[in-house]
PyMOL Python script that loads the backbone (N, CA, C, O; Angstrom):
from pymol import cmd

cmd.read_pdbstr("""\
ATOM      1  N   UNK A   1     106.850 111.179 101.177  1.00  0.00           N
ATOM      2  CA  UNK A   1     108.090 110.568 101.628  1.00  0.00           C
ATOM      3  C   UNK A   1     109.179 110.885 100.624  1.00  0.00           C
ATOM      4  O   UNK A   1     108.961 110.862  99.412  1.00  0.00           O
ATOM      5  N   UNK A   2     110.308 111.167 101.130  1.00  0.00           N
ATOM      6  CA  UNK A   2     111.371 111.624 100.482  1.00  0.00           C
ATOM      7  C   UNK A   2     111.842 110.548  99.257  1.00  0.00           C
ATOM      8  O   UNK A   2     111.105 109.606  98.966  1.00  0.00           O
ATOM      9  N   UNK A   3     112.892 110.729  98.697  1.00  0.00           N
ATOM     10  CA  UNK A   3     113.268 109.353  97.566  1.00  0.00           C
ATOM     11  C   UNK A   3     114.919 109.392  97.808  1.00  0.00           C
ATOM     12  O   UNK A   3     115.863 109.361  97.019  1.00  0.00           O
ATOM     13  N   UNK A   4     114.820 109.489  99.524  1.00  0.00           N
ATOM     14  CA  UNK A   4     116.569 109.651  99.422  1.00  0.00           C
ATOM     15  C   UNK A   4     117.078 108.501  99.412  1.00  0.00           C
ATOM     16  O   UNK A   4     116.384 107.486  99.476  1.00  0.00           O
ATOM     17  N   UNK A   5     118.531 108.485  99.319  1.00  0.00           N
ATOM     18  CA  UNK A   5     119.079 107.418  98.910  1.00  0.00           C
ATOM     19  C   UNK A   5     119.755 107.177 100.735  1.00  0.00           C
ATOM     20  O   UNK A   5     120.045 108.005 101.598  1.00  0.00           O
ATOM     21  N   UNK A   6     119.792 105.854 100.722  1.00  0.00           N
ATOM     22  CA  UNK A   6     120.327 105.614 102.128  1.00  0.00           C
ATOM     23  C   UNK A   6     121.930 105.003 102.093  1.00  0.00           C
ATOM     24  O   UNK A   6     122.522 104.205 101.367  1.00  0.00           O
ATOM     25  N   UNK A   7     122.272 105.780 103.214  1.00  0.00           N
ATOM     26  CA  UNK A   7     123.830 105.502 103.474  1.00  0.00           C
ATOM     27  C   UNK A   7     124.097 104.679 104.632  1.00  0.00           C
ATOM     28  O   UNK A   7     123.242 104.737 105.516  1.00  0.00           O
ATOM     29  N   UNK A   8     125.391 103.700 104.884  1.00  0.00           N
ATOM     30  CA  UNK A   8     125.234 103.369 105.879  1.00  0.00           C
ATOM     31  C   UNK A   8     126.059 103.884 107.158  1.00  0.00           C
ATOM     32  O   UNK A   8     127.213 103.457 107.149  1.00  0.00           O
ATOM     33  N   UNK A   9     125.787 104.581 108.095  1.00  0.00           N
ATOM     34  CA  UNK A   9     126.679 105.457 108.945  1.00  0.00           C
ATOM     35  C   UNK A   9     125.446 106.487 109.570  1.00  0.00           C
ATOM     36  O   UNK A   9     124.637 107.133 108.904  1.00  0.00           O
ATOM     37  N   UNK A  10     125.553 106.436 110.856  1.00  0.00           N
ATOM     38  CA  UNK A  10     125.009 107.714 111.393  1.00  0.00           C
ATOM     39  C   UNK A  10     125.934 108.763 112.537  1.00  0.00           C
ATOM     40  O   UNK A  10     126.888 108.238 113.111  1.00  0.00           O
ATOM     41  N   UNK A  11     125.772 109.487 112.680  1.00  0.00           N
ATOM     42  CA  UNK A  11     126.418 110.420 113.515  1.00  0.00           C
ATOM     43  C   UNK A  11     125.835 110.195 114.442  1.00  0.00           C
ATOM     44  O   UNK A  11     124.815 109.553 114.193  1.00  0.00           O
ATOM     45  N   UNK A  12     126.071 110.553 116.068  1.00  0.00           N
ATOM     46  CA  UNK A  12     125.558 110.888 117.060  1.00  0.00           C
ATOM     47  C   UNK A  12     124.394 111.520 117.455  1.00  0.00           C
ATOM     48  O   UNK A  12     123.564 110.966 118.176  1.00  0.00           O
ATOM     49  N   UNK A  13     124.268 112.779 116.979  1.00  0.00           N
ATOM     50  CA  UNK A  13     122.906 113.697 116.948  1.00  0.00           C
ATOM     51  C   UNK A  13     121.863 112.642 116.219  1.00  0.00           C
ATOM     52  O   UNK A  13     120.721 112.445 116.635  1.00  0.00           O
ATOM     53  N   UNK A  14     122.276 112.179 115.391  1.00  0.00           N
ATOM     54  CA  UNK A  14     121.215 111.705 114.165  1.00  0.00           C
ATOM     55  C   UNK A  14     120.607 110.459 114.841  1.00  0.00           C
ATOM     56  O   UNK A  14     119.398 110.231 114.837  1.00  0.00           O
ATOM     57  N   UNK A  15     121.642 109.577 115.491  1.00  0.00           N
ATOM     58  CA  UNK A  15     120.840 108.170 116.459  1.00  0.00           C
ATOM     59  C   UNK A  15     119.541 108.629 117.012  1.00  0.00           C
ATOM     60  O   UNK A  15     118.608 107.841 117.159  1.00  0.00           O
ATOM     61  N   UNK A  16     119.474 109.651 117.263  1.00  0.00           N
ATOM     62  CA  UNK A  16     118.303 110.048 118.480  1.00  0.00           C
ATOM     63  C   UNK A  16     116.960 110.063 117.503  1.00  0.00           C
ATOM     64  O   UNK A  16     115.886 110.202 118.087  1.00  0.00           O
ATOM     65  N   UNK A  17     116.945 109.945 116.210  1.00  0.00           N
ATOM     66  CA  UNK A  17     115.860 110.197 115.705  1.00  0.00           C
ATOM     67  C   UNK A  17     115.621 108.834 115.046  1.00  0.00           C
ATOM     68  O   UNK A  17     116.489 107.967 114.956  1.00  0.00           O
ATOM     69  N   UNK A  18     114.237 108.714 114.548  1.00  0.00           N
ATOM     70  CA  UNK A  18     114.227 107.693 114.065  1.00  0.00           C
ATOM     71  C   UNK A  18     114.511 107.317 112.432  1.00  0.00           C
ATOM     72  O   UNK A  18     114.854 108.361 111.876  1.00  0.00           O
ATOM     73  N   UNK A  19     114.486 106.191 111.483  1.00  0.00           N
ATOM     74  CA  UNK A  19     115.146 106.292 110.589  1.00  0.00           C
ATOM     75  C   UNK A  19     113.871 107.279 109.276  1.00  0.00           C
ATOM     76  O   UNK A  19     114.042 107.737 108.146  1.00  0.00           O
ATOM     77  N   UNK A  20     112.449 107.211 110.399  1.00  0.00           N
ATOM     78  CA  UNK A  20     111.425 107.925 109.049  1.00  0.00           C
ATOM     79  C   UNK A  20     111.697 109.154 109.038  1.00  0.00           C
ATOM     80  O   UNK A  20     111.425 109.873 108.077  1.00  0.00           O
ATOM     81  N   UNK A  21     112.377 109.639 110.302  1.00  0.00           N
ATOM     82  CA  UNK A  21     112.173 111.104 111.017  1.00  0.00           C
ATOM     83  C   UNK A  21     113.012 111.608 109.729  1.00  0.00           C
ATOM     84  O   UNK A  21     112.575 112.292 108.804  1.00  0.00           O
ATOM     85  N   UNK A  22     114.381 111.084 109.901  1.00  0.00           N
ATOM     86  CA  UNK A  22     115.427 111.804 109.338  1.00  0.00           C
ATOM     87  C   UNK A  22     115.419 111.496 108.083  1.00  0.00           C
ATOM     88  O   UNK A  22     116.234 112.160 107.443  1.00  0.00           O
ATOM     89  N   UNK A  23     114.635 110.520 107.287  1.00  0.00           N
ATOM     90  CA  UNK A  23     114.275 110.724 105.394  1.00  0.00           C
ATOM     91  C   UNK A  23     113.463 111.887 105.435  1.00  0.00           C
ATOM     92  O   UNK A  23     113.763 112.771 104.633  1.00  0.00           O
ATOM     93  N   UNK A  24     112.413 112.098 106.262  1.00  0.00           N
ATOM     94  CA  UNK A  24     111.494 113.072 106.168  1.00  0.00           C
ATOM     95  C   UNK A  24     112.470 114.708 106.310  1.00  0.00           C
ATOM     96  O   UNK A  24     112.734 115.619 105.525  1.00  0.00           O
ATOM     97  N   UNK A  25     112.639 114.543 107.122  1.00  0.00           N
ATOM     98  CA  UNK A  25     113.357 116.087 107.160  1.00  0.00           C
ATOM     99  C   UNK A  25     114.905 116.292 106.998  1.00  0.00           C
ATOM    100  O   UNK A  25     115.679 116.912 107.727  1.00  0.00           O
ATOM    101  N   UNK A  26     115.180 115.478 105.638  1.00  0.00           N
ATOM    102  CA  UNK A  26     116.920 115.361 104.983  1.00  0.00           C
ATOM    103  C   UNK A  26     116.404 116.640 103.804  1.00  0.00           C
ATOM    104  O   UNK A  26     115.373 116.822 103.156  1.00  0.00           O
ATOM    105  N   UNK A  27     117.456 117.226 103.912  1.00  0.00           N
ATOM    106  CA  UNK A  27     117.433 118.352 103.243  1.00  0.00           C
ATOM    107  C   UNK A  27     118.152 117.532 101.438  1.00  0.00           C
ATOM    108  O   UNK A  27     118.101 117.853 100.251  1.00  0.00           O
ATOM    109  N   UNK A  28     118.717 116.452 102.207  1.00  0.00           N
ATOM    110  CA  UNK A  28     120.146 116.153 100.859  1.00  0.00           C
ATOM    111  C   UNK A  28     119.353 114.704 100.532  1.00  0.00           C
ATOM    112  O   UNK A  28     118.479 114.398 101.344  1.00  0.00           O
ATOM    113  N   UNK A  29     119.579 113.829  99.453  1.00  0.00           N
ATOM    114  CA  UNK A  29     119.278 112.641  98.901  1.00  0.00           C
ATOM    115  C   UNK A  29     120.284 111.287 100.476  1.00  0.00           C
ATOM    116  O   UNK A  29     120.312 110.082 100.724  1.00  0.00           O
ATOM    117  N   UNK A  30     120.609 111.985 100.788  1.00  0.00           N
ATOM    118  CA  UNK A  30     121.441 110.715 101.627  1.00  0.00           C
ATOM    119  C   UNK A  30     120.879 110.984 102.834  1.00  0.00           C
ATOM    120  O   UNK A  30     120.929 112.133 103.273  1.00  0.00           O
ATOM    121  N   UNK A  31     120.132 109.743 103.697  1.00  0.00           N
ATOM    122  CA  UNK A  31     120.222 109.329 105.146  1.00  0.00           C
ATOM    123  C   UNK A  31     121.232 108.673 105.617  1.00  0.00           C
ATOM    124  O   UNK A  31     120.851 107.548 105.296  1.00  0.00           O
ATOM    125  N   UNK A  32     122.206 108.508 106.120  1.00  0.00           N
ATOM    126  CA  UNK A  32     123.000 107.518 107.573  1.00  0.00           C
ATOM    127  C   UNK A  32     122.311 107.067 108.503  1.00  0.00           C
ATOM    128  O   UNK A  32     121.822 107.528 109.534  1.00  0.00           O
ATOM    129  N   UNK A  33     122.338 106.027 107.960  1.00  0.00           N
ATOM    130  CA  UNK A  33     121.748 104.567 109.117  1.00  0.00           C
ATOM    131  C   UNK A  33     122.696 103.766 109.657  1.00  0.00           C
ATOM    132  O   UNK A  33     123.859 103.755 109.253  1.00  0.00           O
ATOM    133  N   UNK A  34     122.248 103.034 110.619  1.00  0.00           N
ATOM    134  CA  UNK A  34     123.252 102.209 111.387  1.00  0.00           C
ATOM    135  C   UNK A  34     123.089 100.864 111.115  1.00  0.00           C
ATOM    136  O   UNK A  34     121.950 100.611 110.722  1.00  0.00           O
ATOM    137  N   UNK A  35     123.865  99.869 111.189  1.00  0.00           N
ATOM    138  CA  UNK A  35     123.673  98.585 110.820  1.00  0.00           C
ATOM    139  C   UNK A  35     122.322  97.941 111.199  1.00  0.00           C
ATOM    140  O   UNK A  35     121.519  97.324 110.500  1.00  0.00           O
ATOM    141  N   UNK A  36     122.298  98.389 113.009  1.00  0.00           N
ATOM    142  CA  UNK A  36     121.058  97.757 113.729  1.00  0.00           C
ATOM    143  C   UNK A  36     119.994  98.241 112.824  1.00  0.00           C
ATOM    144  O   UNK A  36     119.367  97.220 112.543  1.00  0.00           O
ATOM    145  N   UNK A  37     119.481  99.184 112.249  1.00  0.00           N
ATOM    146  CA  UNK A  37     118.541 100.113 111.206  1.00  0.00           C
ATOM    147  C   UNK A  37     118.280  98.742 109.962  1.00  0.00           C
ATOM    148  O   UNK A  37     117.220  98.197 109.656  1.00  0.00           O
ATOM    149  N   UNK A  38     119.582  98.503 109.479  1.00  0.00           N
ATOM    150  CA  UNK A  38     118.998  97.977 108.476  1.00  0.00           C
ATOM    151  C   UNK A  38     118.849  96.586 108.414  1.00  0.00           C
ATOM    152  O   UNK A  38     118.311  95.903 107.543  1.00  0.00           O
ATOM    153  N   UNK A  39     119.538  96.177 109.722  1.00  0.00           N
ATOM    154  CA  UNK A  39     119.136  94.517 110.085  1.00  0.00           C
ATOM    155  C   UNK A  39     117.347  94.584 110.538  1.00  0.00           C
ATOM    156  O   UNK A  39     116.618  93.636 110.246  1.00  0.00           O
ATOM    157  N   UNK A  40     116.769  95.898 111.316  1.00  0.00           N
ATOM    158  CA  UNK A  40     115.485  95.720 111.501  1.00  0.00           C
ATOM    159  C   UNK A  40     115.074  96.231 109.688  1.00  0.00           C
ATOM    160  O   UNK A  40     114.344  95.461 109.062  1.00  0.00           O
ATOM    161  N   UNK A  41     115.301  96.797 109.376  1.00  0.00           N
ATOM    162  CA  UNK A  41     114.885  97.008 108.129  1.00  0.00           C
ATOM    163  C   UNK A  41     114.202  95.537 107.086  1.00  0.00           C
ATOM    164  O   UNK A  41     113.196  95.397 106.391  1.00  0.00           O
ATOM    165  N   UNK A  42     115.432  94.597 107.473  1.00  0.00           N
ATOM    166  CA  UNK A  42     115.637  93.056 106.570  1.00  0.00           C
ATOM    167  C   UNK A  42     114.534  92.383 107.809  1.00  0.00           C
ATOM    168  O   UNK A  42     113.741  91.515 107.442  1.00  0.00           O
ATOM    169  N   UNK A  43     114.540  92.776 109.076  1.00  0.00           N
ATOM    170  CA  UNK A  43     113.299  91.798 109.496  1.00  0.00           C
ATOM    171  C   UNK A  43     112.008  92.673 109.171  1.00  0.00           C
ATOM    172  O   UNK A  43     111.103  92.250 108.452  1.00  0.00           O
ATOM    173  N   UNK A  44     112.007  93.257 109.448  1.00  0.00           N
ATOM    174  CA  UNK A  44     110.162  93.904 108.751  1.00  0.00           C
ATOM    175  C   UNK A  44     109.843  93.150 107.243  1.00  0.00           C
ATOM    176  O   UNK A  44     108.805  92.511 107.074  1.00  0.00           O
ATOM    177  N   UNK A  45     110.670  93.280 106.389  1.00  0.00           N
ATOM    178  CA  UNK A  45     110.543  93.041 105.310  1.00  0.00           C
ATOM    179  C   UNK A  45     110.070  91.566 105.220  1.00  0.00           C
ATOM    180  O   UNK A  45     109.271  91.189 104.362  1.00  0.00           O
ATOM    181  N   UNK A  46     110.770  90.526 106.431  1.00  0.00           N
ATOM    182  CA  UNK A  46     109.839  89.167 106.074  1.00  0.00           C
ATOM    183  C   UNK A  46     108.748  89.393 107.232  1.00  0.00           C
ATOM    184  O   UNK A  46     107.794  88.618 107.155  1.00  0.00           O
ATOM    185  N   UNK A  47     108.725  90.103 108.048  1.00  0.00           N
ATOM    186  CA  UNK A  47     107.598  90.047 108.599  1.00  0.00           C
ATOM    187  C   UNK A  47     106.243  90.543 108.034  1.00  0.00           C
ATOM    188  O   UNK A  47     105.101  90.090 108.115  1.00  0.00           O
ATOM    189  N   UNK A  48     106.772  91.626 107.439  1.00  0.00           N
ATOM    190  CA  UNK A  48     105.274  91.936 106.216  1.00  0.00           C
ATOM    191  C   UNK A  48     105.181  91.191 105.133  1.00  0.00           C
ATOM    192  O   UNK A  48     104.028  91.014 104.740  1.00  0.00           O
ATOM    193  N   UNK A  49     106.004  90.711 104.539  1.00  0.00           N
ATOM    194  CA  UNK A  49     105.765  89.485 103.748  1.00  0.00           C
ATOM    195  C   UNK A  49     105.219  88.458 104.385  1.00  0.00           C
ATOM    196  O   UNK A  49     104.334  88.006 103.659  1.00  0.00           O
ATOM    197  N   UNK A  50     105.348  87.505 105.971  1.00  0.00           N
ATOM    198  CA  UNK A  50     103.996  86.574 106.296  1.00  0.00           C
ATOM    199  C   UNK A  50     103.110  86.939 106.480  1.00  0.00           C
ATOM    200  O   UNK A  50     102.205  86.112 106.588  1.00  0.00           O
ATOM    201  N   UNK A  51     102.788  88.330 106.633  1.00  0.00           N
ATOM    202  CA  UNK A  51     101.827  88.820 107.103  1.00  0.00           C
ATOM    203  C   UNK A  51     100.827  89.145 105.859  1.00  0.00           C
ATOM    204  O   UNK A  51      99.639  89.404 106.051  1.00  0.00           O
ATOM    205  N   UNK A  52     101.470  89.103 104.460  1.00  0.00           N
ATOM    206  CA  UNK A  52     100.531  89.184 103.465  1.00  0.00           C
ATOM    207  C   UNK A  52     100.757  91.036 103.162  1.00  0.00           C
ATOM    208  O   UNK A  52     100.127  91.584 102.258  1.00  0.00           O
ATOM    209  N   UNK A  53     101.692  91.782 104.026  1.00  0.00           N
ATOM    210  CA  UNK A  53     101.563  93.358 103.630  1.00  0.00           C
ATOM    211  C   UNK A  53     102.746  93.609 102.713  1.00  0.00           C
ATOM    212  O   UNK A  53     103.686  92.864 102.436  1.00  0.00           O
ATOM    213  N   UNK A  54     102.493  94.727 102.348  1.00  0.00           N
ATOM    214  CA  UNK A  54     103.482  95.307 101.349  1.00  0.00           C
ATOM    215  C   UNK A  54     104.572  96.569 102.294  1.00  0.00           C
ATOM    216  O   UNK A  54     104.285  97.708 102.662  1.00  0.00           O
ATOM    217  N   UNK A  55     105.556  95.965 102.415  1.00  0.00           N
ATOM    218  CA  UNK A  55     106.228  96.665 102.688  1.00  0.00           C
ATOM    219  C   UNK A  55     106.578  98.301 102.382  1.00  0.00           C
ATOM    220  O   UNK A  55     107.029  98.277 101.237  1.00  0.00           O
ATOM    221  N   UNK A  56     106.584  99.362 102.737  1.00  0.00           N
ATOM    222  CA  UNK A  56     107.144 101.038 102.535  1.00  0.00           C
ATOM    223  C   UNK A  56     108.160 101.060 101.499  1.00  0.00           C
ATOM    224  O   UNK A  56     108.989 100.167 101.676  1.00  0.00           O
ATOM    225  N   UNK A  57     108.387 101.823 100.416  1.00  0.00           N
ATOM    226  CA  UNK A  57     109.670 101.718  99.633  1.00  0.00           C
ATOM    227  C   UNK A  57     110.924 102.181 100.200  1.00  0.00           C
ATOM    228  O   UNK A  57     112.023 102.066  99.656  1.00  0.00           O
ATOM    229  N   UNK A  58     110.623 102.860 101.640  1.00  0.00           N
ATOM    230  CA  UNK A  58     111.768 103.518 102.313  1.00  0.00           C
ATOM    231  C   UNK A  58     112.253 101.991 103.009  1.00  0.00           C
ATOM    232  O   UNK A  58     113.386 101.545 102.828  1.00  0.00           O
ATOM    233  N   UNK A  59     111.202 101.275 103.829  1.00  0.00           N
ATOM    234  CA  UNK A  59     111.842 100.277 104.244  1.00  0.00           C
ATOM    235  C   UNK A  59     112.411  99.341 103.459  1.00  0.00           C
ATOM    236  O   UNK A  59     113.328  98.722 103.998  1.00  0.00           O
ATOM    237  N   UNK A  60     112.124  99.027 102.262  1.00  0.00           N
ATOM    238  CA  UNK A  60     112.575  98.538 100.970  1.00  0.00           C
ATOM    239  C   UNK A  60     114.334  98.757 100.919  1.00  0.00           C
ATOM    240  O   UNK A  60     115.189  97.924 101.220  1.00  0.00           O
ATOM    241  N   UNK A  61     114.482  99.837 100.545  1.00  0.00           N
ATOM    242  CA  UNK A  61     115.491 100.899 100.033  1.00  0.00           C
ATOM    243  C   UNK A  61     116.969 100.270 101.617  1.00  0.00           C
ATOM    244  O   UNK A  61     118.077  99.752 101.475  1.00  0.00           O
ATOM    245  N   UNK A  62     116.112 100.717 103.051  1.00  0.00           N
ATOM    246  CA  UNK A  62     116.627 100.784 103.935  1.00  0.00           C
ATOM    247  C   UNK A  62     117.232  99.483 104.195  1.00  0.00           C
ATOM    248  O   UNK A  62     118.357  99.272 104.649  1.00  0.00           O
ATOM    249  N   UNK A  63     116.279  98.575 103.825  1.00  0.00           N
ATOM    250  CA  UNK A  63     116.979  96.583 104.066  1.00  0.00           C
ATOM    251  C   UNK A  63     117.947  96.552 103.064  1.00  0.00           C
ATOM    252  O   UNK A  63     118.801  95.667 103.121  1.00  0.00           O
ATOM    253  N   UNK A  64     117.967  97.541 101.956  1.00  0.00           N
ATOM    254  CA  UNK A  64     119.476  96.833 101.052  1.00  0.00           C
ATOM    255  C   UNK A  64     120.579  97.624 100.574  1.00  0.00           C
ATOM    256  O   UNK A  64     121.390  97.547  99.651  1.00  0.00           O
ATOM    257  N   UNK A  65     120.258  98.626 101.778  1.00  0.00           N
ATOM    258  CA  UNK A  65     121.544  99.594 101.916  1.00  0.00           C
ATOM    259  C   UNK A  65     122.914  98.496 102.493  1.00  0.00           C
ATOM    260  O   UNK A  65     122.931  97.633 103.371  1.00  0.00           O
ATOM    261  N   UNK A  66     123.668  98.856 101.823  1.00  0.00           N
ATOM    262  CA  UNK A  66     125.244  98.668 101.805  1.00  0.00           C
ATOM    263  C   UNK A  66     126.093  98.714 102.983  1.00  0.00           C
ATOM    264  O   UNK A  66     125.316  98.860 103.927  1.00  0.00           O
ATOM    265  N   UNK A  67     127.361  98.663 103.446  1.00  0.00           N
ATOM    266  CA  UNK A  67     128.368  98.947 104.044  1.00  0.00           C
ATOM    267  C   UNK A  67     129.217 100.009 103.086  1.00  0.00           C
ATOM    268  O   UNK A  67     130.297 100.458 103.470  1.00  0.00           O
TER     269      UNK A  67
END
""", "prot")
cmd.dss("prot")
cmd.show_as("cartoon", "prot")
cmd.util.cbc("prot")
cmd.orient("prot")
């Protein structure tokens, strides 16, 4: 898994993929995500926390990306 850094903004083309697709095959340190991205991002994160799992560092990264 990549160690890119996440941005918040996606283009058009880029919606169509999902947010692992496009860390995986980013040529550059920056993904563009969309708000909805990182609001599910912030719910996984307590959902694997009741669940006792450890959250992905991408989903990590992705719940506390910025505006």
């Amino acid at each position: 898994m990549s160690s890119a850094s996440v941005r918040h903004r996606a283009s058009a083309p880029e919606r169509h993929r999902t947010v692992a697709e496009r860390i995986a095959t980013s040529d550059s340190n920056v993904v563009h995500v969309t708000s909805l991205e990182v609001e599910a991002a912030k719910l996984r994160l307590v959902t694997d926390r009741k669940q006792g799992r450890e959250s992905p560092l991408w989903v990590r990264k992705l719940a506390a990306a910025k505006d």
